[in-house]
N, CA, C, O and CB atoms as a CASP TS submission, in Angstrom:
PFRMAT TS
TARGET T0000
AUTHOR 0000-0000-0000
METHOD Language model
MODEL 1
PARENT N/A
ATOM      1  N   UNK     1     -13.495  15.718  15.376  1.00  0.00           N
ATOM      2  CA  UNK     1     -13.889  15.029  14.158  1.00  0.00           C
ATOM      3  C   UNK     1     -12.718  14.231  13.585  1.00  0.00           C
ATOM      4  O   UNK     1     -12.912  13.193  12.953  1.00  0.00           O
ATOM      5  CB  UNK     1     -14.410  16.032  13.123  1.00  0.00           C
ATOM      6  N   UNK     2     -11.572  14.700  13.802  1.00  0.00           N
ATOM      7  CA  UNK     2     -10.463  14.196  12.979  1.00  0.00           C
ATOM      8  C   UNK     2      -9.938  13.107  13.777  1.00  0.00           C
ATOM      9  O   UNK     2      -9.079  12.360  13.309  1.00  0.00           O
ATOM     10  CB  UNK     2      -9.359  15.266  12.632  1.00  0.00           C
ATOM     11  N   UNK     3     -10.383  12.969  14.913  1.00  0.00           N
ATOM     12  CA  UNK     3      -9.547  12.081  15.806  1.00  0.00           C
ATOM     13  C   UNK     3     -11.015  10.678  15.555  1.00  0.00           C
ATOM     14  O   UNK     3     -10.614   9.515  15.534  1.00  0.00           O
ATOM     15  CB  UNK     3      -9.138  12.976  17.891  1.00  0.00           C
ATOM     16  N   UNK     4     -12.274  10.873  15.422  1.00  0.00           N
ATOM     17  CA  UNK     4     -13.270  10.145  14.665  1.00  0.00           C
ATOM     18  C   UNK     4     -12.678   9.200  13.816  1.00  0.00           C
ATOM     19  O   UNK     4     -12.604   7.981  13.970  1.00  0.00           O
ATOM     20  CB  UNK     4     -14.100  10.997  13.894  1.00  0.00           C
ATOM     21  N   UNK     5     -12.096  10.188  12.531  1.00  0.00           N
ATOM     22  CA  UNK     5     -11.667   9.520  11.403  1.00  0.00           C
ATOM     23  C   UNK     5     -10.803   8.615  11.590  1.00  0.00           C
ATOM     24  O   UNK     5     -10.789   7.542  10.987  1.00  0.00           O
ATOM     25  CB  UNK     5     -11.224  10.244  10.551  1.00  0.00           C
ATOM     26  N   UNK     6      -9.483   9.205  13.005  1.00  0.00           N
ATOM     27  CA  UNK     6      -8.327   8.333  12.362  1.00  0.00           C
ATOM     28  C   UNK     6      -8.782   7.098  13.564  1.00  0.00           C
ATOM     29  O   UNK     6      -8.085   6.094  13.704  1.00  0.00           O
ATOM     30  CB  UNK     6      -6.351   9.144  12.411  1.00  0.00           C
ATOM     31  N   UNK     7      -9.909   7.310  14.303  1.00  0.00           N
ATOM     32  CA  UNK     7     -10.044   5.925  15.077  1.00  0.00           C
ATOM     33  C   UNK     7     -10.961   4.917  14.306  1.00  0.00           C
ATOM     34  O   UNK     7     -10.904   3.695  14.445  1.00  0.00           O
ATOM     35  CB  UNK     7     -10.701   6.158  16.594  1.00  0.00           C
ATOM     36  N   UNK     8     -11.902   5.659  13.391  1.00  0.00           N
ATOM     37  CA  UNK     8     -12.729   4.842  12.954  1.00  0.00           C
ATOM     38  C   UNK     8     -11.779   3.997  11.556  1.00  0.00           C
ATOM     39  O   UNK     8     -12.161   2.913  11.116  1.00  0.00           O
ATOM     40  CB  UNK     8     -14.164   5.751  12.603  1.00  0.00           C
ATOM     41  N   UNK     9     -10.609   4.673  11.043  1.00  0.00           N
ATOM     42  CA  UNK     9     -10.237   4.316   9.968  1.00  0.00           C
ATOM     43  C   UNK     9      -9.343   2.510  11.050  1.00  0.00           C
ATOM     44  O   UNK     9      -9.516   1.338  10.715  1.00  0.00           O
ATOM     45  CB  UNK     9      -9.152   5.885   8.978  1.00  0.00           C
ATOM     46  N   UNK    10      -8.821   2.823  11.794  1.00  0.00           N
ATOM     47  CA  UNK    10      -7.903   1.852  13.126  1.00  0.00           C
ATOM     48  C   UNK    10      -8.715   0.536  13.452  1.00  0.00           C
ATOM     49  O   UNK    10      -8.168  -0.552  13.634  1.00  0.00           O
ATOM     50  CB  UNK    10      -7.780   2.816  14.869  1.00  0.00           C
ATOM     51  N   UNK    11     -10.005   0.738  13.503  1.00  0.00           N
ATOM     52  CA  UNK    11     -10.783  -0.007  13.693  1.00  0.00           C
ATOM     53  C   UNK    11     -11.287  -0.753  12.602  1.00  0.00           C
ATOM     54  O   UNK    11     -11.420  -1.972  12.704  1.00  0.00           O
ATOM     55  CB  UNK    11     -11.510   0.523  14.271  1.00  0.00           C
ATOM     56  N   UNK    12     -11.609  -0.080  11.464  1.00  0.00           N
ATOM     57  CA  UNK    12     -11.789  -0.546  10.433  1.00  0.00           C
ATOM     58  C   UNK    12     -10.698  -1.236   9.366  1.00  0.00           C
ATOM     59  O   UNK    12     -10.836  -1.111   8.150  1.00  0.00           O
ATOM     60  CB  UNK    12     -12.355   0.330  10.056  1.00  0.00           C
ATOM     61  N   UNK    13      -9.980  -1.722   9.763  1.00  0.00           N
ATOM     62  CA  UNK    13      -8.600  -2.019   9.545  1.00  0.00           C
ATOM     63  C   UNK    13      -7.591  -2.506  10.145  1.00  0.00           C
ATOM     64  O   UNK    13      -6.430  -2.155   9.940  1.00  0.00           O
ATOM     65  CB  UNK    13      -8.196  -1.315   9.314  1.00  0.00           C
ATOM     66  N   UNK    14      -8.084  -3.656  11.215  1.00  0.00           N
ATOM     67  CA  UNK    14      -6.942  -3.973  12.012  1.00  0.00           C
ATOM     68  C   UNK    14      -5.938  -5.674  11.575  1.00  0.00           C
ATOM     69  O   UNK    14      -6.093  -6.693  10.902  1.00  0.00           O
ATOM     70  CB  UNK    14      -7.708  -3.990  13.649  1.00  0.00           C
ATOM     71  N   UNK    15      -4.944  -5.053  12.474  1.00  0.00           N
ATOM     72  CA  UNK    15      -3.875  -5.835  12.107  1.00  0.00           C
ATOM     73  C   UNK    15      -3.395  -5.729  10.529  1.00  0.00           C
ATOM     74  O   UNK    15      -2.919  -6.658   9.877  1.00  0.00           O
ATOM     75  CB  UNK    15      -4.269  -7.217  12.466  1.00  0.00           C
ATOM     76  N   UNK    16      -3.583  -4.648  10.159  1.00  0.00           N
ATOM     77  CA  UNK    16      -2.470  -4.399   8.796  1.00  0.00           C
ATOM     78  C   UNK    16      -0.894  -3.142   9.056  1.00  0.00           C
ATOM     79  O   UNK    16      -0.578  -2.009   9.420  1.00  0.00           O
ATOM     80  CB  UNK    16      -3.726  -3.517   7.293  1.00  0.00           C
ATOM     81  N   UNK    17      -0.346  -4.521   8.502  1.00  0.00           N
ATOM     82  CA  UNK    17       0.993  -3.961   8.601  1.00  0.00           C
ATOM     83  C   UNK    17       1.041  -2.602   7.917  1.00  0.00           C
ATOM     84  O   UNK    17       0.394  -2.391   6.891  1.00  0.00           O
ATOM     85  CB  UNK    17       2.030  -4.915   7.981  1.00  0.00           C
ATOM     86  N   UNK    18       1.885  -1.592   8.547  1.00  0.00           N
ATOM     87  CA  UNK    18       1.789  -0.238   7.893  1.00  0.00           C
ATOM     88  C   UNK    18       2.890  -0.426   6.495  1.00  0.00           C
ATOM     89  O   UNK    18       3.606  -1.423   6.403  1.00  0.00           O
ATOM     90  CB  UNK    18       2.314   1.130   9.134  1.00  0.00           C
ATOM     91  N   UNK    19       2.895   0.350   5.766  1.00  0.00           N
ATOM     92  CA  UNK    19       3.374   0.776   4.526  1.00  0.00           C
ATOM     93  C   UNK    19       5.130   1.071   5.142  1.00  0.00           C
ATOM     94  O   UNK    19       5.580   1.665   6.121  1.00  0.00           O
ATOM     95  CB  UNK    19       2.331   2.299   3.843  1.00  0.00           C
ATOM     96  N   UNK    20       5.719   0.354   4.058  1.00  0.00           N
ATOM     97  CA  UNK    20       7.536   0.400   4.296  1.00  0.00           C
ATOM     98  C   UNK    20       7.796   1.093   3.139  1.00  0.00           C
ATOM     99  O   UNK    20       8.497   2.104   3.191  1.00  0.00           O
ATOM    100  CB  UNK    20       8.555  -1.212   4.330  1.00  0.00           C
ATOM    101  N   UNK    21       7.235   0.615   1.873  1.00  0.00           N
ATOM    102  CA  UNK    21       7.969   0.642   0.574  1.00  0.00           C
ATOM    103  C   UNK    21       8.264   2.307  -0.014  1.00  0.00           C
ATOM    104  O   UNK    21       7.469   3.245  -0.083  1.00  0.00           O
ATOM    105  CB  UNK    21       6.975  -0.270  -0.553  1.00  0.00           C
ATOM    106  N   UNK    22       9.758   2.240  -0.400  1.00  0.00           N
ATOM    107  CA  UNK    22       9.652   3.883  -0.969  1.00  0.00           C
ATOM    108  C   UNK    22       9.972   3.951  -2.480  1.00  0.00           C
ATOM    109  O   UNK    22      10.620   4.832  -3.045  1.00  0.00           O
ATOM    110  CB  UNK    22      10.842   4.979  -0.164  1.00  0.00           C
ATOM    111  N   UNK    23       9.214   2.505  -3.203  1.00  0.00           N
ATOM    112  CA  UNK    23       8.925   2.487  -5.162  1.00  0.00           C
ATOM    113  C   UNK    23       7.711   1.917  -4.789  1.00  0.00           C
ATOM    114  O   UNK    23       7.450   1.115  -3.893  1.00  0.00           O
ATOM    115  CB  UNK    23      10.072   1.337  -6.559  1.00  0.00           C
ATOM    116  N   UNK    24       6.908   2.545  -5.746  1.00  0.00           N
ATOM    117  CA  UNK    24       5.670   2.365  -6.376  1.00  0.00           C
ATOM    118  C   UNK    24       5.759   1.033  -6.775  1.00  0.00           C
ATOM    119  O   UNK    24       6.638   0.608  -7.525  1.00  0.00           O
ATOM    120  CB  UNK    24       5.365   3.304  -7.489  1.00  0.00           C
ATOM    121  N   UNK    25       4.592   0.165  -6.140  1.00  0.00           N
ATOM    122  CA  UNK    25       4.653  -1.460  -6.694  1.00  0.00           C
ATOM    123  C   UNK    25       4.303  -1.589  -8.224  1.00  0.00           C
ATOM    124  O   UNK    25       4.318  -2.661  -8.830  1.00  0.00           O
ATOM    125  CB  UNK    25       3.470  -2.481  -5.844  1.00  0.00           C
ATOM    126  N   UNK    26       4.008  -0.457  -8.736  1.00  0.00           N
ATOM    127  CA  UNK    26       3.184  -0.633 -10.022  1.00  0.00           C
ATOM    128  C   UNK    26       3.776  -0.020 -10.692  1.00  0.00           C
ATOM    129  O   UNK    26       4.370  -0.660 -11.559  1.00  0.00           O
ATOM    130  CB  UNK    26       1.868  -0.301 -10.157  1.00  0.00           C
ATOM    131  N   UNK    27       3.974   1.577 -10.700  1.00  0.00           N
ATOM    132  CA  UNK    27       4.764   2.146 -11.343  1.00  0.00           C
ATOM    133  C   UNK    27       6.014   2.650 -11.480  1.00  0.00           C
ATOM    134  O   UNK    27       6.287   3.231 -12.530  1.00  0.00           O
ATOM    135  CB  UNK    27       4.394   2.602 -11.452  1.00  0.00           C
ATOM    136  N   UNK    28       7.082   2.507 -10.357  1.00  0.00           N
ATOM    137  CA  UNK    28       7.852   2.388 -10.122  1.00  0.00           C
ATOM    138  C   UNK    28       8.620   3.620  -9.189  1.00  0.00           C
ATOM    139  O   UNK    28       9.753   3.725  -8.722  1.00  0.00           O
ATOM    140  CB  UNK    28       8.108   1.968 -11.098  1.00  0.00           C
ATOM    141  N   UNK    29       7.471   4.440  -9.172  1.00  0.00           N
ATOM    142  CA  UNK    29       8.078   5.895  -8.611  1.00  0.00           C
ATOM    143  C   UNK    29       8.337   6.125  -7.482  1.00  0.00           C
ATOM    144  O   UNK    29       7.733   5.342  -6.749  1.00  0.00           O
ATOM    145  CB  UNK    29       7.402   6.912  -8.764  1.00  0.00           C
ATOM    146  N   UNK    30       8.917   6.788  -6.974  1.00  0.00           N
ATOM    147  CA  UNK    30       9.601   7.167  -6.019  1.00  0.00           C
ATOM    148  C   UNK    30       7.988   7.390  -4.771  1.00  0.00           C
ATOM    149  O   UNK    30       7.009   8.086  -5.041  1.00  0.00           O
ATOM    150  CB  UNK    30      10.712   8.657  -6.595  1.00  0.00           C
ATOM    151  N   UNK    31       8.161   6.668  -3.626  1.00  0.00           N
ATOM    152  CA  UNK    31       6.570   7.502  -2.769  1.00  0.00           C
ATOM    153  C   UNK    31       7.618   7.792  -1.427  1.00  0.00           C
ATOM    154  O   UNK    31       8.820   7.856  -1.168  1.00  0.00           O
ATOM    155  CB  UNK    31       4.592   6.051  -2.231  1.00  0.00           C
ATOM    156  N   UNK    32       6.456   7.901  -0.859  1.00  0.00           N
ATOM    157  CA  UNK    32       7.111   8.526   0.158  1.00  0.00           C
ATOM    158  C   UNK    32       5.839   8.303   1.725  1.00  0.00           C
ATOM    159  O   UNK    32       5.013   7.395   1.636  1.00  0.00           O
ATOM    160  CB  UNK    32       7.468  10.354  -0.489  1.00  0.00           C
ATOM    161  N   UNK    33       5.851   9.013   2.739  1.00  0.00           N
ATOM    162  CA  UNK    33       4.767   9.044   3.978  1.00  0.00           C
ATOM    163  C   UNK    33       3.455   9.933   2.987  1.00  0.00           C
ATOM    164  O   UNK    33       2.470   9.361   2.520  1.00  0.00           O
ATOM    165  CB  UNK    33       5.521  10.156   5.755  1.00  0.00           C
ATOM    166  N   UNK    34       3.670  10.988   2.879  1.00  0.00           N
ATOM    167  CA  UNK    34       2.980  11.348   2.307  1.00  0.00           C
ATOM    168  C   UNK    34       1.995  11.283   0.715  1.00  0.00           C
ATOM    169  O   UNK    34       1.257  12.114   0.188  1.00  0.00           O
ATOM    170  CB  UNK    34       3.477  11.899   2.610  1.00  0.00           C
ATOM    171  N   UNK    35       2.431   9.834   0.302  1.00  0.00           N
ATOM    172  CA  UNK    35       1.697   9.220  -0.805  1.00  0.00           C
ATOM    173  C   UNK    35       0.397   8.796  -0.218  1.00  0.00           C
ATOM    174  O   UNK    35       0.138   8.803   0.986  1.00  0.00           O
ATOM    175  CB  UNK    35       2.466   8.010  -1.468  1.00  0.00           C
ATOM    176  N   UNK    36      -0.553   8.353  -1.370  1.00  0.00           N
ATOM    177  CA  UNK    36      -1.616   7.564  -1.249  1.00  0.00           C
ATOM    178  C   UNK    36      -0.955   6.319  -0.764  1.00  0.00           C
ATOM    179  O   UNK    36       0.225   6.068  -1.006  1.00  0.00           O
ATOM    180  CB  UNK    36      -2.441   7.442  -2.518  1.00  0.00           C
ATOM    181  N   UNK    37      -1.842   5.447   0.014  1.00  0.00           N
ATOM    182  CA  UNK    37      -2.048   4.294   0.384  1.00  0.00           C
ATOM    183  C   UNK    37      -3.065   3.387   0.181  1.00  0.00           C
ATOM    184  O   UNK    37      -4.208   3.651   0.552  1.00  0.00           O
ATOM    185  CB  UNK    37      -1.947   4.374   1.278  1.00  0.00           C
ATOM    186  N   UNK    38      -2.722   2.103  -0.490  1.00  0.00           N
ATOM    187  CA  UNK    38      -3.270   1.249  -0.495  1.00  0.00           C
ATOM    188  C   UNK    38      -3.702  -0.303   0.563  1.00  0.00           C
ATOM    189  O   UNK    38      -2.630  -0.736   0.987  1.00  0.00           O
ATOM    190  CB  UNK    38      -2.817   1.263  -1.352  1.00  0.00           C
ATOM    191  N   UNK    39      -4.873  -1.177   1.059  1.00  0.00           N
ATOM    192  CA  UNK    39      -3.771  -1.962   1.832  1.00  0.00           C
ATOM    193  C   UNK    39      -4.723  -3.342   0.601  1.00  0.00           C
ATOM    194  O   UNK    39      -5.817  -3.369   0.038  1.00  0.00           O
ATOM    195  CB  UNK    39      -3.815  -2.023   4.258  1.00  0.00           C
ATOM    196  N   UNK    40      -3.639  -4.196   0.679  1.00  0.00           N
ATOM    197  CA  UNK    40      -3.629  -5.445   0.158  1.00  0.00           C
ATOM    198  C   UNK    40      -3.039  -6.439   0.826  1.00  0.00           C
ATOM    199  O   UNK    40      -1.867  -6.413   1.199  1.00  0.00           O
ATOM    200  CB  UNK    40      -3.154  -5.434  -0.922  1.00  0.00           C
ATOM    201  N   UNK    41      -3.870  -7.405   1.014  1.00  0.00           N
ATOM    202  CA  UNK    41      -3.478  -9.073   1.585  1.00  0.00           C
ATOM    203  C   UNK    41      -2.958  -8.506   3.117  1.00  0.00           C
ATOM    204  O   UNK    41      -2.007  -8.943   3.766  1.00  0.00           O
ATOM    205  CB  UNK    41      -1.858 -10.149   0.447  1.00  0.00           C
ATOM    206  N   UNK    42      -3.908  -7.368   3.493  1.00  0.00           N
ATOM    207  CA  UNK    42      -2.996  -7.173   5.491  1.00  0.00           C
ATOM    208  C   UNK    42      -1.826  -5.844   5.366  1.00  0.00           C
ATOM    209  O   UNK    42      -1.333  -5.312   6.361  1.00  0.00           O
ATOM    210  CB  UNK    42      -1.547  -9.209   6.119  1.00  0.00           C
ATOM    211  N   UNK    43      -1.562  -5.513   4.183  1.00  0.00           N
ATOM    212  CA  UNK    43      -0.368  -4.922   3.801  1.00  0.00           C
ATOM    213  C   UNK    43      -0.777  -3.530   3.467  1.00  0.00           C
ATOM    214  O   UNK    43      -1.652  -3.470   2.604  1.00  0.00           O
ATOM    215  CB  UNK    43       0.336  -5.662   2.656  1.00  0.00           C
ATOM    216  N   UNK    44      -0.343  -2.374   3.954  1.00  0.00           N
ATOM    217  CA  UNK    44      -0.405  -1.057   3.144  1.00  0.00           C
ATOM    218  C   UNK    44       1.084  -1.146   2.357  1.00  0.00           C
ATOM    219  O   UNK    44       2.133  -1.757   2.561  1.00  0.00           O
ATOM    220  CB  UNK    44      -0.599   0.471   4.248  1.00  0.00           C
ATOM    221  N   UNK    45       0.493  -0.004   1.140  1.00  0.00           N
ATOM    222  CA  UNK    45       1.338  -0.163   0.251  1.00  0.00           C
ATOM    223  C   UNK    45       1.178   1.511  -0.383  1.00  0.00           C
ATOM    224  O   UNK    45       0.221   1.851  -1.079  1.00  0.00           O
ATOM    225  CB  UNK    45       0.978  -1.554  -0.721  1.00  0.00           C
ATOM    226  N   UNK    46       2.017   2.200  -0.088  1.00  0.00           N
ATOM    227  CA  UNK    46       2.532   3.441  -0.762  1.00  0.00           C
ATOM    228  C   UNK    46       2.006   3.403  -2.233  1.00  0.00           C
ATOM    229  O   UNK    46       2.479   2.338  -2.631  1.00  0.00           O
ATOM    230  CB  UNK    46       4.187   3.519  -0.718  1.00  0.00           C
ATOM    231  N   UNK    47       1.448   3.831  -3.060  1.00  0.00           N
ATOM    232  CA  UNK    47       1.300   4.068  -4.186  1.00  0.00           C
ATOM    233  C   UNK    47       1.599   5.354  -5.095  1.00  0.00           C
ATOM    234  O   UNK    47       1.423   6.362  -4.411  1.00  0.00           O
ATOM    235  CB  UNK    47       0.335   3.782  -4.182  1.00  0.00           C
ATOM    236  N   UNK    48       1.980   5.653  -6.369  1.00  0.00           N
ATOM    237  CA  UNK    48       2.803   7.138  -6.865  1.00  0.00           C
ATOM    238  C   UNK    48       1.549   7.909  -7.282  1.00  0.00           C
ATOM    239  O   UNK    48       1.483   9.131  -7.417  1.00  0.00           O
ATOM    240  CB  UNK    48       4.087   7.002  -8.376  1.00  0.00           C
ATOM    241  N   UNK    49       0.496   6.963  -7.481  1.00  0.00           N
ATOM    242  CA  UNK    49      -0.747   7.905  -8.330  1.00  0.00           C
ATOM    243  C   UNK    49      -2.336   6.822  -8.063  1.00  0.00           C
ATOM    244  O   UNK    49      -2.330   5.591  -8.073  1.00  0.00           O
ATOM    245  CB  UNK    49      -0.204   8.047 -10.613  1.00  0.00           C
ATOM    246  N   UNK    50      -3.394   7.582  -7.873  1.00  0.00           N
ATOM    247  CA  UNK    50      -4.853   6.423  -8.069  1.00  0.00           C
ATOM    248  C   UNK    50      -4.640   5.200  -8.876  1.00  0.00           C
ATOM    249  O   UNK    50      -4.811   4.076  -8.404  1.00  0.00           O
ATOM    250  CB  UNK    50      -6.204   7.136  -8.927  1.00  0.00           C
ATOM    251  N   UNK    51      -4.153   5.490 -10.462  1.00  0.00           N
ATOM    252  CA  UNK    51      -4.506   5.167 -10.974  1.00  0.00           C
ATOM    253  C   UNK    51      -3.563   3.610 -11.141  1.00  0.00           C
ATOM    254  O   UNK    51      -3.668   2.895 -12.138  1.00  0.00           O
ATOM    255  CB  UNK    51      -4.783   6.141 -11.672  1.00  0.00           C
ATOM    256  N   UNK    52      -2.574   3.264  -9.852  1.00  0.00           N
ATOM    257  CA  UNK    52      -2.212   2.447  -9.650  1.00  0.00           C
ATOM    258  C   UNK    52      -2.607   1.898  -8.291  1.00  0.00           C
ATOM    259  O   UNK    52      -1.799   1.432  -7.489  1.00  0.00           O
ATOM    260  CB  UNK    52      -1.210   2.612  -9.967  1.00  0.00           C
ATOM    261  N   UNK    53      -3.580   1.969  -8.148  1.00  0.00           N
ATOM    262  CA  UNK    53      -4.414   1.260  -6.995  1.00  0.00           C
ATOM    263  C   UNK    53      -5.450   0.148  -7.755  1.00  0.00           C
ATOM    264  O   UNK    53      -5.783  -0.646  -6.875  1.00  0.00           O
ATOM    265  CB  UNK    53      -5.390   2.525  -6.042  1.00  0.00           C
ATOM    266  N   UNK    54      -5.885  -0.103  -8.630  1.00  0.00           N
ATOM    267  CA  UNK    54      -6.312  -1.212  -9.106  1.00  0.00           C
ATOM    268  C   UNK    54      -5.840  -1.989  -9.439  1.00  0.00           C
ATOM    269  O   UNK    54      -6.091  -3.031  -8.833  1.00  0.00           O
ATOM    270  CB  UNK    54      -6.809  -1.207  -9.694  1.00  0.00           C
ATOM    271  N   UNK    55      -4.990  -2.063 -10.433  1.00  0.00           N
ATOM    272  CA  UNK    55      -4.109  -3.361 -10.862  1.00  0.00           C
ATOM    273  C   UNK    55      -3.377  -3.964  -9.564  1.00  0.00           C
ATOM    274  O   UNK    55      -3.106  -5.152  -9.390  1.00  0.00           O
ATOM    275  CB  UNK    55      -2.871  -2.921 -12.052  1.00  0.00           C
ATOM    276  N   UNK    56      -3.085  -2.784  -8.597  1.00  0.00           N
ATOM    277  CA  UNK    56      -2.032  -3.537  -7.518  1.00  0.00           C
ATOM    278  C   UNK    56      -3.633  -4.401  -6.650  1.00  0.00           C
ATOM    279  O   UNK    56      -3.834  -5.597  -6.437  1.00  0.00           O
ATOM    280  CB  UNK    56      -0.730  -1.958  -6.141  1.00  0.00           C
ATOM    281  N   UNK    57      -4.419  -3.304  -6.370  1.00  0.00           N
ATOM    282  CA  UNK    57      -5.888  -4.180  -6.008  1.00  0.00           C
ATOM    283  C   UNK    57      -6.083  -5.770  -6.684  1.00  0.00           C
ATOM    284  O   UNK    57      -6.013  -6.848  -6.094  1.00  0.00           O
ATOM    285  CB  UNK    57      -7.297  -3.198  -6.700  1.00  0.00           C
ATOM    286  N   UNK    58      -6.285  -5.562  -7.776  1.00  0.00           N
ATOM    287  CA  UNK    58      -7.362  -6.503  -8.762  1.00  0.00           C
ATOM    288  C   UNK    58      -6.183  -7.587  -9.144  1.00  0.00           C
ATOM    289  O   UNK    58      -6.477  -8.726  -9.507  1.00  0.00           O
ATOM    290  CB  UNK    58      -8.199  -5.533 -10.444  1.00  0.00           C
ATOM    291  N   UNK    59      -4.684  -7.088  -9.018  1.00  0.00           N
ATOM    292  CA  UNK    59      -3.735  -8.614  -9.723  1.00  0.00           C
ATOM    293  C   UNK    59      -2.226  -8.292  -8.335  1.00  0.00           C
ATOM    294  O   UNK    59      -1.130  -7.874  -8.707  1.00  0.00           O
ATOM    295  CB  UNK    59      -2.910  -8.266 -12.394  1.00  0.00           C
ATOM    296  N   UNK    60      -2.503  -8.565  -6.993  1.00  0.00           N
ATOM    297  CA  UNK    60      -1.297  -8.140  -6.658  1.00  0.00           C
ATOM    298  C   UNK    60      -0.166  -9.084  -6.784  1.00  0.00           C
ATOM    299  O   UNK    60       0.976  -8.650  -6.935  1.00  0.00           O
ATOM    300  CB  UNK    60      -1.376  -7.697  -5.457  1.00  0.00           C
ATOM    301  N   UNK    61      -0.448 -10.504  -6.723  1.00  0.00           N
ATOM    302  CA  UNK    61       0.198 -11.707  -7.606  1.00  0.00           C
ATOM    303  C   UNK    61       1.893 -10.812  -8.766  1.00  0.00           C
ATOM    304  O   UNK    61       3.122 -10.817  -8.850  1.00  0.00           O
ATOM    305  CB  UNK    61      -1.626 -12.440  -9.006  1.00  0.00           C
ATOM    306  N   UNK    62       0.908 -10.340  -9.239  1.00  0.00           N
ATOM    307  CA  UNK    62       1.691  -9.432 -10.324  1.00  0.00           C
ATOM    308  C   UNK    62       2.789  -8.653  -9.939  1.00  0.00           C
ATOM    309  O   UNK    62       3.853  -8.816 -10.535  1.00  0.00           O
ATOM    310  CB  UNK    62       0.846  -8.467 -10.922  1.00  0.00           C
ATOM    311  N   UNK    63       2.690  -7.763  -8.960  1.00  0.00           N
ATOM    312  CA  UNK    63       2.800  -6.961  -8.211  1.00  0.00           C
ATOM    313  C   UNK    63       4.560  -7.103  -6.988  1.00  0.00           C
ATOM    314  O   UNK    63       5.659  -6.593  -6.768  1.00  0.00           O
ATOM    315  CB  UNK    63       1.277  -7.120  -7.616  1.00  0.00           C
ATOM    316  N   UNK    64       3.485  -8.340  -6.530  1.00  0.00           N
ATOM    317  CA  UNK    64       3.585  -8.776  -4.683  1.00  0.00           C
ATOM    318  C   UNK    64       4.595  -9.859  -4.965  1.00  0.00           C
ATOM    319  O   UNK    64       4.448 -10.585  -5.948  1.00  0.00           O
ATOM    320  CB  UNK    64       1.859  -9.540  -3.674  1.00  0.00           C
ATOM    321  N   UNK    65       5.630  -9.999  -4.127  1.00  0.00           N
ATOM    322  CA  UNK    65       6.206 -11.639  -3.930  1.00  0.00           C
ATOM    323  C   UNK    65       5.226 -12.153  -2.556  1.00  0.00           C
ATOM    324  O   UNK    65       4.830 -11.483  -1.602  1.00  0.00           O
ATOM    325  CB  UNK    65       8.316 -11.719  -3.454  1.00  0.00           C
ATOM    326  N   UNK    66       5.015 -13.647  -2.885  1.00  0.00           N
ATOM    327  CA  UNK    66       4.246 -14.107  -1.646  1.00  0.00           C
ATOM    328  C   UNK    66       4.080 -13.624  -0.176  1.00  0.00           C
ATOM    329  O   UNK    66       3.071 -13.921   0.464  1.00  0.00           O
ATOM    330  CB  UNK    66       4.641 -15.167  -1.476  1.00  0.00           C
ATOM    331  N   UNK    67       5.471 -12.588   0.550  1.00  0.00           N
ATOM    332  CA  UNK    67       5.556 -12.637   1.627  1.00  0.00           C
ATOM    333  C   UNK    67       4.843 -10.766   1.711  1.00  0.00           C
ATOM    334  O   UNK    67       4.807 -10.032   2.699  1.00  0.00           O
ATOM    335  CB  UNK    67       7.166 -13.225   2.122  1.00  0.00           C
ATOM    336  N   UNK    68       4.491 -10.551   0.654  1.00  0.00           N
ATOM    337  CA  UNK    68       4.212  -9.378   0.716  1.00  0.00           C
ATOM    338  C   UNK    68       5.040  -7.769   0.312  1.00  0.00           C
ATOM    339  O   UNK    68       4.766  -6.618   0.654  1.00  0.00           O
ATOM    340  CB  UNK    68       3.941  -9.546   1.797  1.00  0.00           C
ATOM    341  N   UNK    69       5.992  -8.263  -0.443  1.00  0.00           N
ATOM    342  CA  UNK    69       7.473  -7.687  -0.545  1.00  0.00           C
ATOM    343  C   UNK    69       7.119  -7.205  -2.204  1.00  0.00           C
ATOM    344  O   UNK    69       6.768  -8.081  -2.995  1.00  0.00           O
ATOM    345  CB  UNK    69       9.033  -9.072  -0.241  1.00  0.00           C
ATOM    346  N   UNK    70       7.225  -5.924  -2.606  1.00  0.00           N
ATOM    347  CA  UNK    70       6.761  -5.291  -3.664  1.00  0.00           C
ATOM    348  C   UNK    70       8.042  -6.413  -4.946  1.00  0.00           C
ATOM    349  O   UNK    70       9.216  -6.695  -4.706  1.00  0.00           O
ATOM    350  CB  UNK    70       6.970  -3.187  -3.403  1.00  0.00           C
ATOM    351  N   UNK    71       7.494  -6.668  -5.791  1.00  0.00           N
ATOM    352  CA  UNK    71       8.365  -7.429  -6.843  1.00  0.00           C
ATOM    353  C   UNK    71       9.734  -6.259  -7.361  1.00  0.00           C
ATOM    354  O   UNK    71      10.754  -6.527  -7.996  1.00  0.00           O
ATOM    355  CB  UNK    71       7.172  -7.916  -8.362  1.00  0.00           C
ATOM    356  N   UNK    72       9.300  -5.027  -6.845  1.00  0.00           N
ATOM    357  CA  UNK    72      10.505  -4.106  -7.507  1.00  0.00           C
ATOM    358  C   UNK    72      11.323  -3.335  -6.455  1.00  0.00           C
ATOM    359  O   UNK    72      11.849  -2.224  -6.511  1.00  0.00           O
ATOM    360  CB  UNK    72       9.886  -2.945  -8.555  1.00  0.00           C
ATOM    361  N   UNK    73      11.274  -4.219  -5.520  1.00  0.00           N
ATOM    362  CA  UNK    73      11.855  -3.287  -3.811  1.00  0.00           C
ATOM    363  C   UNK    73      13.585  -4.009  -4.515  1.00  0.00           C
ATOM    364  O   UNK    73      13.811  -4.985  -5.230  1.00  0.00           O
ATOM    365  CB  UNK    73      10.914  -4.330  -1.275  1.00  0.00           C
ATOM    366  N   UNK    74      14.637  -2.818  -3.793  1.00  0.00           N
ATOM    367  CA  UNK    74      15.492  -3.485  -4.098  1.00  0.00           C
ATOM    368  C   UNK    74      16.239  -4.226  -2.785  1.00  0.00           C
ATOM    369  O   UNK    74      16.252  -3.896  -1.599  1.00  0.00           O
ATOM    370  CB  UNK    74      16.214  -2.679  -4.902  1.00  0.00           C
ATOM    371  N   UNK    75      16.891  -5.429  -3.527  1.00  0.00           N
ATOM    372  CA  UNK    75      17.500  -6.651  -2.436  1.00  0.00           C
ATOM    373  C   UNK    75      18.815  -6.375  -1.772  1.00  0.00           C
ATOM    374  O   UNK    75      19.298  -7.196  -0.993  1.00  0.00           O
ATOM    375  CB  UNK    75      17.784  -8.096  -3.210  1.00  0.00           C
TER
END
């Protein structure tokens, strides 16, 4: 069953880059492998809590620099 999920999730989702970031695009917290994931514009994106999966959803503009690079990753 579990091997179902993670093929049907592979399929349902291709060509998105996996998740790098270790700050929350939204809230700033620390994530990690084991955070929620979001994917946006091709991109997974680590998130610290649900309740920052919409705004990064609904405005990632906000969020995102064009290339996909969280606005608060550091340079």
């Amino acid at each position: 069953m579990l091997t179902f999920l993670i093929t049907t999730a592979l399929v349902a989702t291709p060509n998105v880059k996996p998740a790098t970031n270790t700050v929350c695009p939204v809230g700033g917290d620390k994530v990690n492998a084991k955070s929620q994931k979001v994917v946006v514009r091709g991109h997974e994106y680590y998130i610290c809590c649900p309740d920052c999966a919409g705004p990064l959803t609904k405005n990632p503009e906000k969020f995102l620099e064009k290339d996909g690079t969280p606005k608060n990753a550091k340079k």
